[in-house]
C-alpha positions as CSV (number, residue, x, y, z in Angstrom):
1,X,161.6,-1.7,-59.9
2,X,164.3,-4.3,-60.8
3,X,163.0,-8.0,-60.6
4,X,165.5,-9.0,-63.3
5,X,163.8,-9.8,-66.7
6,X,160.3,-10.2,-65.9
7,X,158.4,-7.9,-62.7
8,X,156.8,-11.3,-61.4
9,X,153.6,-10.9,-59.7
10,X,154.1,-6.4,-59.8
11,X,150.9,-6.3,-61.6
12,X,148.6,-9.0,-59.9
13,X,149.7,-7.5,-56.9
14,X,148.8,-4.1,-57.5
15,X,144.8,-4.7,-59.0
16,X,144.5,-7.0,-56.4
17,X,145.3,-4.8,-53.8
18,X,145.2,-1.7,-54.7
19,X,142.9,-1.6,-58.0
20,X,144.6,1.4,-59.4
21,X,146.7,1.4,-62.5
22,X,150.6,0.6,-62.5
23,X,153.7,2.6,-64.1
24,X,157.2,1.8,-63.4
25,X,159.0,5.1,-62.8
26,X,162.3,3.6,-63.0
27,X,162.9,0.2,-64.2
28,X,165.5,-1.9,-66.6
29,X,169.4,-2.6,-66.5
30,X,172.8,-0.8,-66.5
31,X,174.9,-1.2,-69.7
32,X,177.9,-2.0,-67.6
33,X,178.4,-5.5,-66.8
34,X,180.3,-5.4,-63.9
35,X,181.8,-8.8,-64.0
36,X,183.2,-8.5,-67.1
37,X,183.9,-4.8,-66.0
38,X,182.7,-3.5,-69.3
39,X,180.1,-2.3,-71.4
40,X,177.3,-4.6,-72.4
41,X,174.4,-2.8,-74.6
42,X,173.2,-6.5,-75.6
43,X,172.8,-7.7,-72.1
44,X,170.9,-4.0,-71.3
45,X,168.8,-4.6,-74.7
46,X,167.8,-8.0,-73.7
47,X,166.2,-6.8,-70.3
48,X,164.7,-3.9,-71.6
49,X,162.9,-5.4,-74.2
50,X,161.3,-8.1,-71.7
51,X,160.3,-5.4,-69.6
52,X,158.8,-3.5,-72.1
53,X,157.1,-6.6,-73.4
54,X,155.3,-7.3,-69.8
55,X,154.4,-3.6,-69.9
56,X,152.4,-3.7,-73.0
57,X,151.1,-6.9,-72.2
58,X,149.4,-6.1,-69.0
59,X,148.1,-2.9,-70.5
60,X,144.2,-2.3,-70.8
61,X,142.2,-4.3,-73.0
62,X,145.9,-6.3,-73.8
63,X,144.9,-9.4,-71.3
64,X,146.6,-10.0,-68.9
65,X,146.0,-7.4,-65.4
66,X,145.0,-4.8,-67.6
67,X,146.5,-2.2,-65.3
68,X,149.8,-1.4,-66.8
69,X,149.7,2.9,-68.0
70,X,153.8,2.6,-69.0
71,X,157.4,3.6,-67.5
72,X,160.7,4.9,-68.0
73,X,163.9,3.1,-68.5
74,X,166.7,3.5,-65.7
75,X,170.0,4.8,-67.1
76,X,168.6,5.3,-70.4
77,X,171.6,8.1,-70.8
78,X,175.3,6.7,-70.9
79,X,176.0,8.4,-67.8
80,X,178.9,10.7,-68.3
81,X,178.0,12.9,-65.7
82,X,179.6,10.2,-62.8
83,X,182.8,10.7,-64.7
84,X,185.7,10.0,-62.3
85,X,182.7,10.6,-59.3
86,X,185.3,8.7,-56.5
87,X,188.0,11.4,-57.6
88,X,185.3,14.4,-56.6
89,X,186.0,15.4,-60.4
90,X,182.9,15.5,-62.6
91,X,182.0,15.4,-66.4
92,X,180.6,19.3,-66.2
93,X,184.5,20.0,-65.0
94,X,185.7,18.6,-67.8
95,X,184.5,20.8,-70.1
96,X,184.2,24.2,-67.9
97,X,184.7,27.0,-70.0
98,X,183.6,25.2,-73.1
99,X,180.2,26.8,-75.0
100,X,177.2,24.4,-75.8
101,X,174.7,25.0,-78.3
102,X,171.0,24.3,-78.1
103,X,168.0,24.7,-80.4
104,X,165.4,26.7,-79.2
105,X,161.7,27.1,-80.0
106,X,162.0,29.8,-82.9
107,X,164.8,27.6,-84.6
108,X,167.4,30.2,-83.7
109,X,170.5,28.6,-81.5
110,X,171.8,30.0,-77.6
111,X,174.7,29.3,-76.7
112,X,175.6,29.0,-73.1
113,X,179.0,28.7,-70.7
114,X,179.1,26.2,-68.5
């Protein structure tokens, strides 16, 4: 849901039609300020962190609606992976053929081609 810096009347809306509890599955703002046409982590910050805010406010025995359970940020990543996407080329292209290393469960490392 993207309302800007606050979600409005999201939670009234919900308990008073629906009565069951609210979570944002994708909500915040873009680091890239497009009219500036650059990256803006401030601007990002400053809408996640009233999000988050109204979140936590509106959670159960907070207040407010009481039906707030949480969410997830959009675009939490930097987004690499739309690298060049007009051009048809994408980030995994770039580094085809490279290895990547990952932890796994026993501590070891696996390596893998892309």
């Amino acid at each position: 849901m993207y309302r800007g810096e606050s979600f409005g009347d999201a939670f009234q809306v919900v308990k008073d039609k629906l009565d069951i509890p609210i979570m944002f599955t994708e909500f915040g703002a873009d680091a890239f300020n497009a009219i500036d046409n650059a990256e803006d982590q401030k601007s990002q910050a400053y809408y996640l962190v009233k999000n988050w805010k109204e979140i936590y406010e509106n959670a159960a025995g907070l207040g407010k609606t009481e039906n707030s359970i949480g969410g997830f940020t959009f675009q939490f990543s930097d987004g690499w992976w739309k690298y060049d996407f007009e051009a048809g080329e994408s980030c995994w292209q770039l580094f085809a053929g490279t290895s990547i290393s990952s932890t796994v469960n026993n501590g070891g490392s696996k390596s893998a081609e892309i």
